[in-house]
VMD Tcl script that draws the C-alpha trace (Angstrom):
set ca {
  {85.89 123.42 118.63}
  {88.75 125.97 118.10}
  {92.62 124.76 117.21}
  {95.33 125.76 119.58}
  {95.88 129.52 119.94}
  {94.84 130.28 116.50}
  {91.19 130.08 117.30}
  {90.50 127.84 114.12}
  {87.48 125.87 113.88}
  {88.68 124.44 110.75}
  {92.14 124.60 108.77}
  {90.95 126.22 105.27}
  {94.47 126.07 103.42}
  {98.11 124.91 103.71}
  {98.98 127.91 106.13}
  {96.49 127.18 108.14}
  {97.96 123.35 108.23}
  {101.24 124.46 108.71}
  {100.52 127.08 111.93}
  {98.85 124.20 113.32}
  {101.33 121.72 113.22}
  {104.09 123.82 114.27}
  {101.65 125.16 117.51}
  {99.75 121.87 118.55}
  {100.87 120.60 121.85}
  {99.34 117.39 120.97}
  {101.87 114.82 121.73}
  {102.76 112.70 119.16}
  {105.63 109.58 119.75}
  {107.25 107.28 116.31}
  {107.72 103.93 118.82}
  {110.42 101.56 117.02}
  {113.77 99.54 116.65}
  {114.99 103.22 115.38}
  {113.72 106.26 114.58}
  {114.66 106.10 110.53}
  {111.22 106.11 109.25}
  {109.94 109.68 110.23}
  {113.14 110.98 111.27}
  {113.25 115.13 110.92}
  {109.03 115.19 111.04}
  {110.14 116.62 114.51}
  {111.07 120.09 111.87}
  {107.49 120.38 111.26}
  {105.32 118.62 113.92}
  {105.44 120.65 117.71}
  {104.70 117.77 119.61}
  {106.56 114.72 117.53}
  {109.16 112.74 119.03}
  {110.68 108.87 119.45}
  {110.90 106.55 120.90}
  {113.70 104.15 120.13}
  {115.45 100.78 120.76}
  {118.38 101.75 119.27}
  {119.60 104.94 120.27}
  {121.87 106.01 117.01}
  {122.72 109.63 118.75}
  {124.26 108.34 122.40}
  {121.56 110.08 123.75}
  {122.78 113.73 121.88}
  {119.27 113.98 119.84}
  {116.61 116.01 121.87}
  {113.79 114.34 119.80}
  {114.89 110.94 120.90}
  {114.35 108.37 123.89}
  {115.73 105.35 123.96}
  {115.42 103.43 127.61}
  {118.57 102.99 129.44}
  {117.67 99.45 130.43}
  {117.74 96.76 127.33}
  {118.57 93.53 128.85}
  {119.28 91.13 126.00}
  {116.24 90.23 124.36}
  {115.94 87.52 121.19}
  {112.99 89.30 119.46}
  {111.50 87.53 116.43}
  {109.94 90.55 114.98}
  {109.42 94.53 115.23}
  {106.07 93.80 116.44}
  {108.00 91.90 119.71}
  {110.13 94.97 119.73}
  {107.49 97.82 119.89}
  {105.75 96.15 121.97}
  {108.58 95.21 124.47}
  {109.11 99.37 124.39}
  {105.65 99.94 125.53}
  {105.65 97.73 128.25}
  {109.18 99.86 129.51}
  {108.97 101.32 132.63}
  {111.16 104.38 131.34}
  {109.46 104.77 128.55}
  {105.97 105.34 129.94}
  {107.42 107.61 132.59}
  {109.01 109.35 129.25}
  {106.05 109.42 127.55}
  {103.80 110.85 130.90}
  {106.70 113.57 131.47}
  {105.73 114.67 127.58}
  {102.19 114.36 127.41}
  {99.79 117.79 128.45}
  {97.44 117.11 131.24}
  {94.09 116.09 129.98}
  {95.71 114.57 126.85}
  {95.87 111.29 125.42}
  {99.57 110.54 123.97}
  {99.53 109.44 120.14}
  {101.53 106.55 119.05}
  {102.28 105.91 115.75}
  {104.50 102.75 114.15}
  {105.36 100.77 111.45}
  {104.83 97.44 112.83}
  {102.41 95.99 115.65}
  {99.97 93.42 116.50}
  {96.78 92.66 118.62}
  {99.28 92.93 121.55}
  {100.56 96.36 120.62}
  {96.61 97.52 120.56}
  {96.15 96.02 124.16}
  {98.63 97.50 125.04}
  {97.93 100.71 124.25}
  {94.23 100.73 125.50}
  {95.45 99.51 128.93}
  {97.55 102.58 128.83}
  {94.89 104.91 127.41}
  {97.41 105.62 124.78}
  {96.23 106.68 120.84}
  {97.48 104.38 118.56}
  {96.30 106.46 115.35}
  {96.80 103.97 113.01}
  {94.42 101.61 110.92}
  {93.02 98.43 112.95}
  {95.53 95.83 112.67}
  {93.14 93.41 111.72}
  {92.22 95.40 108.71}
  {96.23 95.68 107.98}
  {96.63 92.22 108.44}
  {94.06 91.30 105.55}
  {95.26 93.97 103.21}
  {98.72 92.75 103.77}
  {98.00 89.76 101.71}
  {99.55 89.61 97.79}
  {96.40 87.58 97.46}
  {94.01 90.33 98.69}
  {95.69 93.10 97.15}
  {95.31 91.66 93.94}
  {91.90 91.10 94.24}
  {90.80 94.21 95.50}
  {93.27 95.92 92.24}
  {91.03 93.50 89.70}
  {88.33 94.83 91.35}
  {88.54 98.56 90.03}
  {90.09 98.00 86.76}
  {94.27 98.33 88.39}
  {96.47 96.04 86.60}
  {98.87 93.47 87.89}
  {101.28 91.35 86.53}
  {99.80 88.67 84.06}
  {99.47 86.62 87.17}
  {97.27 83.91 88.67}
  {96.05 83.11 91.67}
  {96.45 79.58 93.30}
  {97.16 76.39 95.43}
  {99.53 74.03 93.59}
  {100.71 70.13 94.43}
  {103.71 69.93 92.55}
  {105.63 71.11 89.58}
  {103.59 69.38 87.28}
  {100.26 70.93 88.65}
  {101.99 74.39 88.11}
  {103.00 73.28 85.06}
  {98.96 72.96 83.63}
  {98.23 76.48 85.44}
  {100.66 78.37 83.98}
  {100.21 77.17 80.42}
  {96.53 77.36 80.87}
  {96.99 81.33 81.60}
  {99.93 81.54 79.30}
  {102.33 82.84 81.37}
  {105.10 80.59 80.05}
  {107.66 78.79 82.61}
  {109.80 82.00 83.59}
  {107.97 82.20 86.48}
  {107.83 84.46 90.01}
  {106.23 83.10 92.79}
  {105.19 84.97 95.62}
  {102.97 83.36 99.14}
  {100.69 85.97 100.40}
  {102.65 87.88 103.38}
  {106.04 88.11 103.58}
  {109.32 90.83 104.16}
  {111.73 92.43 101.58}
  {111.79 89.75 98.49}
  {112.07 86.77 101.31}
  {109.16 85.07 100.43}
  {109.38 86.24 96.76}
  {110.60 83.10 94.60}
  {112.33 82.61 90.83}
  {111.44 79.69 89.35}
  {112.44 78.17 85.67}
  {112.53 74.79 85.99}
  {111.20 70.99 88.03}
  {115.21 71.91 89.57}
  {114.07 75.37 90.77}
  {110.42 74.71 92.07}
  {111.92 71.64 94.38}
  {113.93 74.00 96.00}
  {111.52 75.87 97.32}
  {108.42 73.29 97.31}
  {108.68 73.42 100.91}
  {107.45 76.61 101.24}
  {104.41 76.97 98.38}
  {103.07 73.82 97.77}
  {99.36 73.48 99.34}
  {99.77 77.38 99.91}
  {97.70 80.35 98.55}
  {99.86 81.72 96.11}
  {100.56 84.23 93.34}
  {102.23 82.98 90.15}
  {102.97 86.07 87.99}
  {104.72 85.91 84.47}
  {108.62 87.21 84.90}
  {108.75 90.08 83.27}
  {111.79 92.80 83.03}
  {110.78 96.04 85.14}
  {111.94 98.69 87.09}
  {110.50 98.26 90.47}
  {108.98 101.94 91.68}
  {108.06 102.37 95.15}
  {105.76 105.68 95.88}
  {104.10 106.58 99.02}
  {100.44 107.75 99.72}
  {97.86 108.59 102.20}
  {94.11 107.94 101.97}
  {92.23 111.22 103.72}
  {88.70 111.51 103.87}
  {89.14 114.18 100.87}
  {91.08 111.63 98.72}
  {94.43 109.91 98.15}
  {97.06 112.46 98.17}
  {100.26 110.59 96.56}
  {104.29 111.37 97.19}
  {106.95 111.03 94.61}
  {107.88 107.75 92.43}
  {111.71 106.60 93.87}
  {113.42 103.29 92.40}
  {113.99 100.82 94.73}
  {117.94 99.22 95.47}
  {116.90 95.46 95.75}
  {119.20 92.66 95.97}
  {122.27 93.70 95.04}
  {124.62 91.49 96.90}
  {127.15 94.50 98.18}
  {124.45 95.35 100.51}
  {122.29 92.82 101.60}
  {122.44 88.48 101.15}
  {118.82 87.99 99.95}
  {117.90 87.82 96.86}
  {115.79 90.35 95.62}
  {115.57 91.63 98.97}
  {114.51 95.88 99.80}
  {117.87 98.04 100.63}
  {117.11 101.29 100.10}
  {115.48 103.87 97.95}
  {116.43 106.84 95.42}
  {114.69 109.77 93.53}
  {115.84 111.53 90.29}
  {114.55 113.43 87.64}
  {114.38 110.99 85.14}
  {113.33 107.97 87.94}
  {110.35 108.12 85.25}
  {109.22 110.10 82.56}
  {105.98 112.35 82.51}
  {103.89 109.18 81.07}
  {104.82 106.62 83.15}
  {104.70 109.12 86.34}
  {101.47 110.05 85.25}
  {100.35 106.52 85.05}
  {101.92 104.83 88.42}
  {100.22 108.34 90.16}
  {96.91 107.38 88.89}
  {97.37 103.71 89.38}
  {98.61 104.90 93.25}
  {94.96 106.87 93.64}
  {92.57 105.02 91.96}
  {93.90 102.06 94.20}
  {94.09 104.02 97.47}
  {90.65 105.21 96.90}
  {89.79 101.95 96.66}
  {91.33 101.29 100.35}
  {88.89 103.79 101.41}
  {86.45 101.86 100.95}
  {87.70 98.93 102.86}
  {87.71 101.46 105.88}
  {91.34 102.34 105.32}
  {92.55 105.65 106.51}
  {96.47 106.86 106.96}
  {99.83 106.10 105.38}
  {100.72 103.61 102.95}
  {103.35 102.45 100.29}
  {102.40 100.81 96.67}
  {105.14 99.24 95.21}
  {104.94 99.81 91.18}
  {106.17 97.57 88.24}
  {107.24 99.49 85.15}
  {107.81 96.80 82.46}
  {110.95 98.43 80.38}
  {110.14 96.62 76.94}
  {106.27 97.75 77.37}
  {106.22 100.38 79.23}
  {103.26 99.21 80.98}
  {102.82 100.15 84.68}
  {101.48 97.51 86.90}
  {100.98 96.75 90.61}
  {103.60 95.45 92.53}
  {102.34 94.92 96.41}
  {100.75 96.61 98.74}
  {102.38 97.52 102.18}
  {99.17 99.27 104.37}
  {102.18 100.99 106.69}
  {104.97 103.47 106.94}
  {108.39 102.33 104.59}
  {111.62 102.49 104.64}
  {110.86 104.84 101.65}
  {109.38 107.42 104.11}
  {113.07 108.92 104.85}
  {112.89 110.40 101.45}
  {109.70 111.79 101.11}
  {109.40 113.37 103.87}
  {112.48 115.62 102.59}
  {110.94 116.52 98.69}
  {110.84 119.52 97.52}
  {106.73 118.84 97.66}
  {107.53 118.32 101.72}
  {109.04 121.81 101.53}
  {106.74 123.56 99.71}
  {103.93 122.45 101.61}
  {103.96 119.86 104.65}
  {105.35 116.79 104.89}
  {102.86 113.64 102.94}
  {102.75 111.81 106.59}
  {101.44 115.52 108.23}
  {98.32 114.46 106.25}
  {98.53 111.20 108.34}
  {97.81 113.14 111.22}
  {95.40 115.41 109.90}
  {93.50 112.52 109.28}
  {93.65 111.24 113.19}
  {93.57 114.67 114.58}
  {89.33 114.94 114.83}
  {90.33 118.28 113.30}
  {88.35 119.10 110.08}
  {90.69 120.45 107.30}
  {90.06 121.11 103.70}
  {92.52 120.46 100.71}
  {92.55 120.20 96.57}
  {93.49 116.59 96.37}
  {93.72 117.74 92.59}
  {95.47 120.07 93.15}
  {98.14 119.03 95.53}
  {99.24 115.51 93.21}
  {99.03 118.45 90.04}
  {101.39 120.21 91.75}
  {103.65 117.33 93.66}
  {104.08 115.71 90.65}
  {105.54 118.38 88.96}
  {108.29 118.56 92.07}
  {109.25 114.96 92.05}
  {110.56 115.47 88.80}
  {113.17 118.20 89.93}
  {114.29 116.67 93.58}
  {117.50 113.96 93.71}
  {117.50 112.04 97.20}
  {119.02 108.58 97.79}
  {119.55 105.74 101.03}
  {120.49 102.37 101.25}
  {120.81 100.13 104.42}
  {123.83 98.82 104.56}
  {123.40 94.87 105.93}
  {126.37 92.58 107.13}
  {126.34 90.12 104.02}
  {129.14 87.59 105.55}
  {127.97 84.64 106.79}
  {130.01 85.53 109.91}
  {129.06 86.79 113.91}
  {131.67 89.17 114.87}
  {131.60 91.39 117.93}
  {131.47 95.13 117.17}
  {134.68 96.44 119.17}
  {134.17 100.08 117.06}
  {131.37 101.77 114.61}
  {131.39 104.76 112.89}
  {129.46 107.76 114.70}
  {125.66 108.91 113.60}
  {126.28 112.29 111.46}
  {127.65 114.00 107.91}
  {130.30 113.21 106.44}
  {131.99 114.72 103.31}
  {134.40 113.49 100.68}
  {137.62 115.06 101.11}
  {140.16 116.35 98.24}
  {141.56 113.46 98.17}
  {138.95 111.42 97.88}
  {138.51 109.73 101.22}
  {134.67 110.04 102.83}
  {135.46 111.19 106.79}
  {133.12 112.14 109.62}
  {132.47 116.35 109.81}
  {130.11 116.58 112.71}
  {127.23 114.81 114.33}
  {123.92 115.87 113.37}
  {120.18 115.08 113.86}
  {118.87 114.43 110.65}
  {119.96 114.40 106.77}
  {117.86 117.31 106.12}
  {120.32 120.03 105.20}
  {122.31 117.52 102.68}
  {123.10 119.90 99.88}
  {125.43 118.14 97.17}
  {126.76 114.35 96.47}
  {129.60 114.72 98.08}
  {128.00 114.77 101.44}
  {126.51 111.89 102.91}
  {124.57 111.02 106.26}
  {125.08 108.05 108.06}
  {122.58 106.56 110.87}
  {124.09 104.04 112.91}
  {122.30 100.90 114.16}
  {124.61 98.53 115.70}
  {127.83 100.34 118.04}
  {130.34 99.17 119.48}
  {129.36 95.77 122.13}
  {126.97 94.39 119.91}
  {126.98 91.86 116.96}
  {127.00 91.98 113.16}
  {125.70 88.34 111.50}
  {124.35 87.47 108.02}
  {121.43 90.40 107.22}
  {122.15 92.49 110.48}
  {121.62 96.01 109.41}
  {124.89 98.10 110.55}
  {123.32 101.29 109.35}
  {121.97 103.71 106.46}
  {123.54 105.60 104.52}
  {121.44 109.04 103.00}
  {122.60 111.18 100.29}
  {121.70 113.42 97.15}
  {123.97 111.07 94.79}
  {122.68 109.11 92.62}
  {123.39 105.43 93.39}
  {122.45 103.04 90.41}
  {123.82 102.84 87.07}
  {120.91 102.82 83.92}
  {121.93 99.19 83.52}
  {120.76 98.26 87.24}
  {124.09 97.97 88.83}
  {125.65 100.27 91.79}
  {127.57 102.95 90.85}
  {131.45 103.27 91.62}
  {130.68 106.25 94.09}
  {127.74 104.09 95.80}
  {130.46 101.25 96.38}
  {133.20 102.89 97.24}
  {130.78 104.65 99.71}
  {129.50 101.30 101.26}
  {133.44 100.08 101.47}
  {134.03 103.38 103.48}
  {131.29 103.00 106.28}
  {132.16 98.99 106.41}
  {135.88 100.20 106.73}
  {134.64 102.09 110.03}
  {133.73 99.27 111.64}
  {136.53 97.08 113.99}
  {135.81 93.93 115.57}
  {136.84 90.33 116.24}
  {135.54 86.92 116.10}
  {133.58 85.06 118.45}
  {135.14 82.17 120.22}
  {133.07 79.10 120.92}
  {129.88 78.80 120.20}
  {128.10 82.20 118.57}
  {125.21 83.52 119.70}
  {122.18 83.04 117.95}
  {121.13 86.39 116.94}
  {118.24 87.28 114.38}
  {117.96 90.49 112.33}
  {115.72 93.41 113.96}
  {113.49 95.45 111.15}
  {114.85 98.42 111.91}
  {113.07 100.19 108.61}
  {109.95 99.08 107.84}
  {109.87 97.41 104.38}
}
mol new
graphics top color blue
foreach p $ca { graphics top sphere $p radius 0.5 }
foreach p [lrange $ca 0 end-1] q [lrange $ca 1 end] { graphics top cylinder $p $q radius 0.2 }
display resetview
């Protein structure tokens, strides 16, 4: 089998990789409520393109569709969304007009169901992603812990269980020592939702409701620094992308507690131990998906305990993340390809060759000299409004005097250079509705955007105020609609 024009029968180095993704005609299409995720892959991949609900660009971006046609819809999950876009008549006839004849189309997404895979075998489409069924189970907190025991990767002093009531929790707790400063998390759940802080009979009976007679996991409350880094299991090895801190629950951008809101890298997000350590932790477990017949992209979310400094599992999300939009722009990206190119290396049926040593040697080296930060910026009033304005998709720049304005529209935040530049990728315009946890939009820059003590920084407020500033509406008369949030970034 040769590769494209090149004549390759097999792609020997990182050149090689490179000419091929830039010359494949394969066609390749990111299906979801927006095209965050992967957004600027399009720089490196030929044939890559999206497919979107929400079209962020007015229709400016060449790389992305979004059907013209969206009669209101009251989807309950990303799954209901990607697979409503499937079933669109314009986007199949999008997706023939792009795809060479004699080809199959690949799909790739963050979220989707048995539906999504009938889907795309009626259509004869590629959905080059692991078997949902084999997502689904690894999904579990439960799971993931077990398979982490089983090669030696630490958790959380935790343990695993069903409880009746406080007083049953009570006995299991002491039993493992893990004292009464508790976290309690159910086995699947989104962005800190299902995640649960518990101290006393008061606290559990608040949310009884939800755990008791479940499967859960009770872990000791410990202080940390959550870490969320990025991977993908090849058939040469894990090959791991740079340790960012995670923005969770701070309550100027989203209303749930200890809920996901965005992502940052620095050069002291870690030092060279504890990278070391949450690299290795990252590999040995992703190896260990391997054998469960994992293959593709995933995200490990790692605990670093700041009185220890012990590095422990967090969860395990078997998917593309929200943390994707900033490592697909390292400086390891740069120097090489992209960590989700390996992705689809690893569905291509090409045969490649690579020095998993060598490439984590080397990419964690460049994760300590790289500064990239986003947040999602979520309507945190328990209000509906109507949207009668939104700020435009593009860069803007902090003026002399301050004030952050719109320069230009642009396709990606790829060519960000300093802090005093920013990116914003709009979600919601003008017509629709904002309600409590609607994402309006997120926000990308190179400043840094918490303070050492955990808190936002002035310049990441005052850069939140500005975008909510941009937005005019009014209030809705009568009785609201009800609306639910769309995941519109995959954590």
């Amino acid at each position: 089998m040769t590769i494209g024009r090149s004549g390759f029968t097999k792609l020997k180095n990182m050149s090689e990789i490179r000419h091929y993704l830039r010359t494949s005609d394969t066609p390749v299409f990111f299906v979801g409520a927006t095209a965050f995720n992967l957004l600027g892959l399009d720089r490196w991949v030929r044939g890559f393109s999206y497919i979107s609900y929400y079209d962020s660009w007015d229709g400016t971006h060449p790389r992305v569709f979004s059907p013209t046609e969206r009669p209101y819809v009251e989807f309950e999950s990303g799954e209901d969304i990607n697979n409503w876009l499937l079933r669109n008549h314009e986007v199949r006839a999008y997706i023939e007009r792009r795809t060479p004849q004699g080809q199959r189309p690949q799909i790739v997404m963050v979220f989707f169901n048995e539906e999504t895979e009938r889907i795309c075998d009626e259509l004869d489409y590629d959905l080059i992603m692991p078997s949902n069924a084999l997502r689904e189970r690894l999904d579990s907190k439960i799971v993931t812990t077990q398979i982490a025991d089983s090669v030696g990767v630490p958790s959380v002093p935790n343990v695993l269980t069903r409880v009746a009531d406080w007083d049953e929790l009570v006995k299991v707790t002491n039993k493992e020592k893990l004292g009464q400063d508790l976290v309690i998390q159910t086995a699947y759940g989104d962005s800190g939702k299902t995640t649960y802080f518990v101290t006393s009979e008061a606290e559990f009976a608040a949310v009884a409701d939800e755990v008791v007679g479940e499967e859960i996991k009770v872990m000791k409350r410990i202080n940390n620094r959550p870490i969320a880094i990025e991977a993908v299991q090849t058939r040469h090895g894990t090959i791991v992308g740079p340790c960012m801190t995670e923005l969770t629950g701070h309550t100027d951008l989203t209303p749930y507690r200890g809920g996901w809101a965005g992502n940052e890298m620095f050069p002291t997000v870690l030092d060279d131990e504890s990278r070391h350590a949450a690299v290795q932790l990252v590999r040995k477990l992703g190896d260990r998906l391997g054998k469960e017949g994992y293959r593709g992209f995933f995200e490990v979310d790692v605990l670093l305990d700041t009185d220890t400094g012990d590095v422990y599992l967090g969860e395990l999300n078997p998917r593309v993340s929200g943390a994707s939009a900033i490592t697909n722009v390292t400086a390891g990206a740069y120097a090489d390809v992209p960590l989700f190119a390996f992705h689809l290396l690893e569905y291509s049926g090409i045969d490649f060759e690579v020095d998993i040593d060598e490439i984590n040697r080397r990419w964690e080296e460049l994760a300590s000299e790289d500064e990239w930060s986003h947040m999602v910026i979520k309507h945190t009033a328990d209000t509906v409004e109507h949207i009668d304005a939104a700020p435009l998709t593009g860069r803007y720049v902090i003026d002399h005097f301050g004030n952050l304005n719109y320069s230009h529209g642009d396709l990606d935040w790829h060519l960000l250079s300093n802090e005093g530049e920013a990116y914003f990728m709009r979600i919601y315009r003008e017509g629709d509705y904002r309600w409590k946890g609607a994402d309006l939009g997120i926000l990308v820059t190179k400043a840094q955007l918490e303070t050492s003590h955990g808190g936002l920084t002035l310049h990441a407020k005052y850069l939140i105020d500005a975008i909510r500033g941009m937005y005019s509406v009014s209030s809705v008369d009568g009785e609201a609609p009800v609306l639910k949030p769309a995941p519109a970034k995959g954590k």
